[in-house]
FIBA-40930 format. One record per residue (C-alpha): x, y, z. Coordinates in steps of 0.1 Angstrom, whole numbers, padded with zeros to 4 digits, always signed. Layout:
XYZ ...
This chain:
+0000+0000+0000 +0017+0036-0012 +0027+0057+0019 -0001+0082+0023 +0025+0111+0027 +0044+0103-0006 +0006+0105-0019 +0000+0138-0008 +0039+0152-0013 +0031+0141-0055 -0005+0154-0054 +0010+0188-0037 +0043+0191-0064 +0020+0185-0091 -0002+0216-0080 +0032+0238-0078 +0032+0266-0101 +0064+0269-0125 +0065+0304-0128 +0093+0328-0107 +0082+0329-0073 +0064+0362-0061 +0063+0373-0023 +0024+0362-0023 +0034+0330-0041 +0062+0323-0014 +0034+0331+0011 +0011+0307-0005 +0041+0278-0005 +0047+0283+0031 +0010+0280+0038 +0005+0248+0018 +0037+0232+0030 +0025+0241+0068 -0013+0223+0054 +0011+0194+0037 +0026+0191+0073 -0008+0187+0087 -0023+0163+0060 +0008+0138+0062 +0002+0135+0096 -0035+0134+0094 -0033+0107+0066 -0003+0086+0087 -0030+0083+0112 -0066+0083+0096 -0052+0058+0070 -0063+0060+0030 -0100+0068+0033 -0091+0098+0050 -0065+0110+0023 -0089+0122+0000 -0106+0144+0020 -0079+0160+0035 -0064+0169+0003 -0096+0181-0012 -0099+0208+0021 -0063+0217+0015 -0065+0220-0022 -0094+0245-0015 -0082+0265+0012 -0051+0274-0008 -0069+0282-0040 -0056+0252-0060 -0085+0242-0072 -0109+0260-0102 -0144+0250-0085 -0140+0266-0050 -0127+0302-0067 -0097+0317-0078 -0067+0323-0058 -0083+0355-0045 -0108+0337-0030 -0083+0318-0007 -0083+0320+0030 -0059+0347+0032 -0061+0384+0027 -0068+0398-0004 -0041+0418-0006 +0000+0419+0001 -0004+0422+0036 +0001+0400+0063 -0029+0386+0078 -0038+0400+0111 -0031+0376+0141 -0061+0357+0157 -0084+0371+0126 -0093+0344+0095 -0105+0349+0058 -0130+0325+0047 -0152+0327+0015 -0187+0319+0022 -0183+0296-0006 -0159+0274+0010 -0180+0274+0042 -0200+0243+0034 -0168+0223+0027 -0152+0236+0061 -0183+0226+0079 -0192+0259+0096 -0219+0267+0113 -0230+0298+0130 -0253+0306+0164 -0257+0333+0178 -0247+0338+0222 -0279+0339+0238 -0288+0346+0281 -0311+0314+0294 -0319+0298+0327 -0303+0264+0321 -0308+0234+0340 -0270+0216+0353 -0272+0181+0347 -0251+0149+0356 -0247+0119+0334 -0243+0087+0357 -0238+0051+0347 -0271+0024+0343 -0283-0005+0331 -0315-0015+0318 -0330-0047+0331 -0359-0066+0330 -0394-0056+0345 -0398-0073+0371 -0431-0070+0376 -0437-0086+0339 -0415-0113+0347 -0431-0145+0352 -0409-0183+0366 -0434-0206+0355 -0435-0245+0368 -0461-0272+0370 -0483-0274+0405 -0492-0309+0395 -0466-0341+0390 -0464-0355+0357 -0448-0366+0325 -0446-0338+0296 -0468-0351+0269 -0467-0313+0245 -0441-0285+0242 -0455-0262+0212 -0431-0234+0218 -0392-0224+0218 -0372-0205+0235 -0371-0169+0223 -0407-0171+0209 -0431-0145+0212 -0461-0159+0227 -0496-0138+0241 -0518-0142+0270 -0535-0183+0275 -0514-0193+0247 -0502-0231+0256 -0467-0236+0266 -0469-0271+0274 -0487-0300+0283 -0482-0324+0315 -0501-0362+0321 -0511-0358+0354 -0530-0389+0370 -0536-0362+0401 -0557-0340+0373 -0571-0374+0363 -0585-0379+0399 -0597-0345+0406 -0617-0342+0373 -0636-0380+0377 -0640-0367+0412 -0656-0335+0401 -0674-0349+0372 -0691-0377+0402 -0698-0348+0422 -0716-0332+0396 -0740-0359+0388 -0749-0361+0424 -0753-0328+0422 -0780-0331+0394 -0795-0360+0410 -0801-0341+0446 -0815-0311+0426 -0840-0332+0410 -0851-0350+0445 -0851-0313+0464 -0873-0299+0436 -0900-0331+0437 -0900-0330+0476 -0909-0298+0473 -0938-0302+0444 -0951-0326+0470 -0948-0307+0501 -0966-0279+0483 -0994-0302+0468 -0998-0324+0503 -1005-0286+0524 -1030-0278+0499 -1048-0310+0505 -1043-0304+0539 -1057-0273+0536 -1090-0280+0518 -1095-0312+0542 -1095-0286+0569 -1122-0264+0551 -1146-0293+0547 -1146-0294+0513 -1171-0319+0503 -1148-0351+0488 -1166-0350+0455 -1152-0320+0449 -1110-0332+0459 -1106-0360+0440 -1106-0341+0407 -1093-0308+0423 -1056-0331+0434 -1058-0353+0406 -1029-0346+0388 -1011-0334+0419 -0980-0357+0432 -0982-0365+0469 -0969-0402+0470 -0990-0425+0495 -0998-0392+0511 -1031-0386+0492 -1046-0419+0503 -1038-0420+0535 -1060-0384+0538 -1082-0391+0515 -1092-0425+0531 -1096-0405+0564 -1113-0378+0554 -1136-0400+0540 -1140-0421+0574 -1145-0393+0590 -1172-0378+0567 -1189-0413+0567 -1190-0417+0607 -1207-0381+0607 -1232-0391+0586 -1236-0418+0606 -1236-0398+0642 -1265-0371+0625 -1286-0397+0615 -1286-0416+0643 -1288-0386+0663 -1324-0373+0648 -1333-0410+0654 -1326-0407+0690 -1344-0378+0697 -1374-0393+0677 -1374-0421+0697 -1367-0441+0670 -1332-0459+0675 -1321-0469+0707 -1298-0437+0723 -1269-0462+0730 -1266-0461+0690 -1267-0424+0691 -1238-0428+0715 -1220-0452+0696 -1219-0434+0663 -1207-0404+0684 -1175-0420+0697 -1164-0429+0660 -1170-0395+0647 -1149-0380+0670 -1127-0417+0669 -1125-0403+0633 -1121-0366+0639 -1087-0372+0659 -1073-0398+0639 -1078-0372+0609 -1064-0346+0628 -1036-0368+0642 -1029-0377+0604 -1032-0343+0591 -1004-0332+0617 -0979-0358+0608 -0978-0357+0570 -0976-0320+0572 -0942-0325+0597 -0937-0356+0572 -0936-0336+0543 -0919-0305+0556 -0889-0327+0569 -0887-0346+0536 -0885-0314+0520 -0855-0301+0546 -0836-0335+0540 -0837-0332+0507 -0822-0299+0505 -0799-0306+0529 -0789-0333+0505 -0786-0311+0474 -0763-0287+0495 -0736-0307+0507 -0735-0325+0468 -0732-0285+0454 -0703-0285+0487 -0687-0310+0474 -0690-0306+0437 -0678-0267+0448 -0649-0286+0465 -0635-0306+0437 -0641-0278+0414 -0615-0257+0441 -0596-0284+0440 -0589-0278+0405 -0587-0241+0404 -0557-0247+0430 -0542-0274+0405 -0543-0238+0384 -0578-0252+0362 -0595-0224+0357 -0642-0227+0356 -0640-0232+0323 -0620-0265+0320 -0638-0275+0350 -0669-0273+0338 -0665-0292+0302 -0646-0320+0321 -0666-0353+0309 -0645-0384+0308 -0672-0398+0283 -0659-0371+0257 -0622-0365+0267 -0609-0401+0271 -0578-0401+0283 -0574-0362+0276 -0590-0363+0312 -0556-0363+0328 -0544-0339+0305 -0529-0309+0325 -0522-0274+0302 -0498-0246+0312 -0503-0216+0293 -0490-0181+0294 -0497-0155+0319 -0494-0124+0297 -0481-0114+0260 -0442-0117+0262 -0411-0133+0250 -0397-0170+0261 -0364-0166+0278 -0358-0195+0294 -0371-0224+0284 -0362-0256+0305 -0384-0284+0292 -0384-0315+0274 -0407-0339+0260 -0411-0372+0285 -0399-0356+0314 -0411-0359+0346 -0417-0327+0364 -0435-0314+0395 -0439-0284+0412 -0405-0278+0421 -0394-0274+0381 -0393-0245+0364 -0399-0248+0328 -0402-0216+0312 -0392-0175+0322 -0416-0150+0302 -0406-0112+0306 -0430-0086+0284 -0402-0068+0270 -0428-0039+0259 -0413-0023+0291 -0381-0021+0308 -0368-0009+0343 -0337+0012+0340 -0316+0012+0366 -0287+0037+0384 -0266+0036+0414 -0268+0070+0425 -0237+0088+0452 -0259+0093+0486 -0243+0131+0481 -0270+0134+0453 -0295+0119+0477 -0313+0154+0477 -0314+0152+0436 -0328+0115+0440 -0357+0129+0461 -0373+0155+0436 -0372+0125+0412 -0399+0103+0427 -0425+0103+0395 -0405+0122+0376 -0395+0117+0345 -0354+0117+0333 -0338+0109+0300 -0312+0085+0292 -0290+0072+0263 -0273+0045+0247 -0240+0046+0224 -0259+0019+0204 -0286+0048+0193 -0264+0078+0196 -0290+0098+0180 -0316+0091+0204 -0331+0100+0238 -0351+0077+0258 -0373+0088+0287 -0384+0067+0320 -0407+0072+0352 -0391+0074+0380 -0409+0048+0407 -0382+0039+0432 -0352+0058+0444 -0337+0034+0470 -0347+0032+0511 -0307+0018+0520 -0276+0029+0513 -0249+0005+0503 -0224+0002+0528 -0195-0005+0501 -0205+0015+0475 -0222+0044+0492 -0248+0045+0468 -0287+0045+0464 -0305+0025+0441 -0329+0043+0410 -0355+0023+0392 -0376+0044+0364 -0397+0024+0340 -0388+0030+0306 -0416+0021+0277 -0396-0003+0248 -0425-0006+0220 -0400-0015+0195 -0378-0032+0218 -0345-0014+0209 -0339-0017+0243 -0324-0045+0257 -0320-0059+0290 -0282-0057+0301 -0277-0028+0280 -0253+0001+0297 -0269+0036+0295 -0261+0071+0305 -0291+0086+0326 -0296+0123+0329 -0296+0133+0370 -0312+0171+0365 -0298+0194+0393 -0309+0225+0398 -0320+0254+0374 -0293+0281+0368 -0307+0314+0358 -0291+0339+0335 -0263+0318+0320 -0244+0330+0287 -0234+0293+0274 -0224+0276+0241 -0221+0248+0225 -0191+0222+0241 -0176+0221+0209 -0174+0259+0200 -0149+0260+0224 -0114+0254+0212 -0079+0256+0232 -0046+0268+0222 -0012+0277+0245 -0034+0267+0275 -0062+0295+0266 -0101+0290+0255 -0115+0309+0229 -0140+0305+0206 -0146+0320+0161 -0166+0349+0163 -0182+0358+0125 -0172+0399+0124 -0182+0405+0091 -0181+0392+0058 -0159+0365+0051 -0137+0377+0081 -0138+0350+0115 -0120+0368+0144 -0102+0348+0173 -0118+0355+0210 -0102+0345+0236 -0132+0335+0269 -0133+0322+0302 -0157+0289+0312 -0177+0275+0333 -0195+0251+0342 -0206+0219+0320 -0248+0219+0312 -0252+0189+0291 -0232+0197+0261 -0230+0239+0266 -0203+0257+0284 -0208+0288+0302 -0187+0317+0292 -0181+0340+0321 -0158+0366+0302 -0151+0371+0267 -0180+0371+0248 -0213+0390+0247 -0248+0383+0238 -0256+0388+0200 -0225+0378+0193 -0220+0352+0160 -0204+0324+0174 -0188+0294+0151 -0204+0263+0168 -0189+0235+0138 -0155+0243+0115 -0139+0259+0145 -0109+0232+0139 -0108+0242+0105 -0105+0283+0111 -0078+0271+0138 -0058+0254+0115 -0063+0284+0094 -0052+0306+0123 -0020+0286+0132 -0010+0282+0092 -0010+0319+0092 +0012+0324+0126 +0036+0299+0109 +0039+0314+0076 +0048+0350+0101 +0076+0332+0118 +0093+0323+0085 
């Protein structure tokens, strides 16, 4: 590869003029070979790609070239004399190339503010160790690690004979369930139908008129025990008027009379007697039977909890039917607890696992926590930033500024490090972020009013002073000399030097420099 000064030495002699030398042309040559100097040492350490460039800025700020102007036009002054020290002639042409830029010194309140060191890592409140709560042998594992996988979406599948068990137990439960419900409700239709029997018995309702009236009423061996009395005791009161009327007629013989009065009321209290103990009958046939239905809805309820703590949720439950599933039954599903991102996955098919496995880590990478060890002497800072928001950056998106909530800002300090711990939640939509990733976060102090600050990079340094490019006029860029400051993210204050309205070069200022300094050079030959 050709030595990148013998490059620009050839590139520089076959630019030399071969007419006599004139004073300006001797000024010229010692400004080019002071650039030369500069672009051999630029291209021994930039390398080749860097060459051109170089050249093409040095060809053009000593007029050697027919597209940027003619030699008038270079960065010296116009005419024989010698350039003023600290002051730089630029055509506005050849600004572009040079990279200038111009802004004018402004007064602001500005806040200070202190980059610190972080990390962003996982949120831990979408992070999620999932493992069985059942033993069993993995019988599915439709995912893989690194998949992106949304809320109840299967992970895996267990065979669980302890799911097994708990669903035929729930599915037994249920069909006594069903069967208690169906003896509650016909205890009751027959409680209700025997107490309106009961009822119309008691208001003497001729027994013509029950038979059809209770019909088609169920009331089990109820209605003819009633009905048999009721009709007893209507019979033997037939009896006792008849023979009655008889008596007092002299007719019958008054020990009949008599007679037929004992069985009436013989009658009478059995009816009453019977009425009284189908109506207790009935109402504790009714009680037991509901007392039946409610421990087989307990127990159904406690096999269906049963599952739910296996992690079954209602639905499952309630479609369990071994008639339908087969041996499905035992089947035992794990599925994901939120949208998110596989990042561990430690499962295989036919393995035997139990509660005490993990088999998969999901984190929802939408969001991120971004944490910062922070120096207890800023502990005052770290207060105001409870639900605040700060900024933070990453070299990998230089470009770019992120922004997090603040939620936490530590309760201990650490002993070794003297530090506080800061956790912001940071919103990742399109993931750019990721976990383990160092970043610079933005501690804002407090506001500074009144500040005259630039740009870092106006700011140039030469023989130990600062001084920045003012624009004076034209295409003339004068050399002041300022004092600094403080540091506010990326602007220094200038405390003497330079004054508000003033045009300050804020990009290029290397280029005028070099400018400057050919100039001095070409003075001291």
């Amino acid at each position: 590869m050709n030595d990148p000064l013998i490059v620009h030495e050839s590139l520089f002699l076959t630019s030399k003029p071969t007419s006599p030398k004139t004073p300006a042309t001797r000024t010229a040559g010692r400004s080019a070979a002071g650039i030369m100097l500069m672009v051999g040492v630029a291209s021994a350490v930039l390398g080749g790609t860097a060459v051109w460039l170089t050249v093409w800025l040095t060809v053009a700020a000593v007029g050697h070239t027919d597209q940027l102007g003619s030699p008038g036009d270079r960065a010296v002054p116009a005419d024989d004399d010698e350039p003023t020290s600290g002051v730089v002639v630029l055509p506005e042409i050849q600004w572009p190339v040079a990279g200038i830029r111009i802004e004018t010194a402004q007064r602001s309140d500005i806040t200070a503010s202190e980059w610190v060191t972080g990390k962003v890592a996982l949120n831990e409140d979408k992070l999620a160790q999932i493992d069985p709560l059942v033993e069993g042998i993995v019988h599915d594992v439709p995912v893989q690690f690194g998949d992106n996988v949304t809320a109840g979406q299967t992970l895996a599948i267990i065979d669980s004979r302890e799911v097994g068990q708990a669903k035929l137990e729930l599915f037994r439960t249920r069909l006594a369930t069903k069967l208690a419900e169906v003896k509650a409700e016909w205890q009751r239709e027959i409680e209700t139908n025997v107490l309106a029997l009961i009822h119309s018995l008691t208001e003497q309702i001729p027994i013509a008129e029950i038979e059809p009236r209770f019909a088609d009423k169920s009331m089990g061996t109820w209605r003819e025990q009633l009905v048999s009395a009721y009709a007893r005791l209507h019979k033997s009161r037939a009896d006792f008027e008849r023979l009655r009327i008889l008596s007092d007629q002299g007719i019958s013989a008054g020990k009949d009379s008599i007679a037929a009065r004992a069985a009436f009321e013989a009658d009478q209290a059995m009816l009453q007697s019977l009425l009284e103990q189908i109506r207790f009958t009935a109402r504790q046939s009714r009680f037991t039977a509901d007392q039946t239905l409610e421990q087989a809805r307990t127990a159904e309820a406690i096999s269906r909890t049963n599952l739910r703590i296996m992690g079954l949720g209602d639905a499952a439950a309630s479609a369990t039917d071994p008639t339908q599933e087969g041996e499905a039954v035992s089947h035992y599903t794990i599925k994901a607890p939120f949208d998110g991102a596989i990042i561990e996955k430690d499962v295989v098919l036919k393995e035997r696992v139990g509660p005490a496995t993990q088999l998969f880590s999901i984190a929802d990478l939408r969001t991120v926590w971004v944490t910062a060890d922070i120096y207890e002497r800023r502990m005052g800072t770290l207060a105001r930033l409870k639900d605040h928001t700060i900024r933070f950056r990453t070299g990998v998106y230089p470009d770019r500024m992120f922004e997090a909530q603040v939620f936490s800002t530590g309760s201990v300090v650490n002993e070794q490090s003297r530090t506080l711990p800061m956790t912001a939640l940071a919103g990742n939509p399109d993931r750019l972020l990721k976990p383990g990733m160092f970043v610079d976060v933005e501690l804002p102090g407090e506001t500074v009013p009144d500040v005259l600050a630039v740009p870092e990079g106006a700011v140039l340094e030469h023989d130990g002073k600062s001084f920045v490019f003012i624009h004076a006029e034209g295409d003339q860029f004068e050399r002041r000399d300022v004092a600094i400051g403080r540091l506010f993210d990326g602007r220094l204050e200038i405390i003497a030097g330079l004054d508000t309205g003033d045009a300050v070069v804020t990009a290029g200022g290397f280029f005028l420099k070099s400018q400057m300094l050919q100039g001095q050079f070409a003075d001291d030959d």
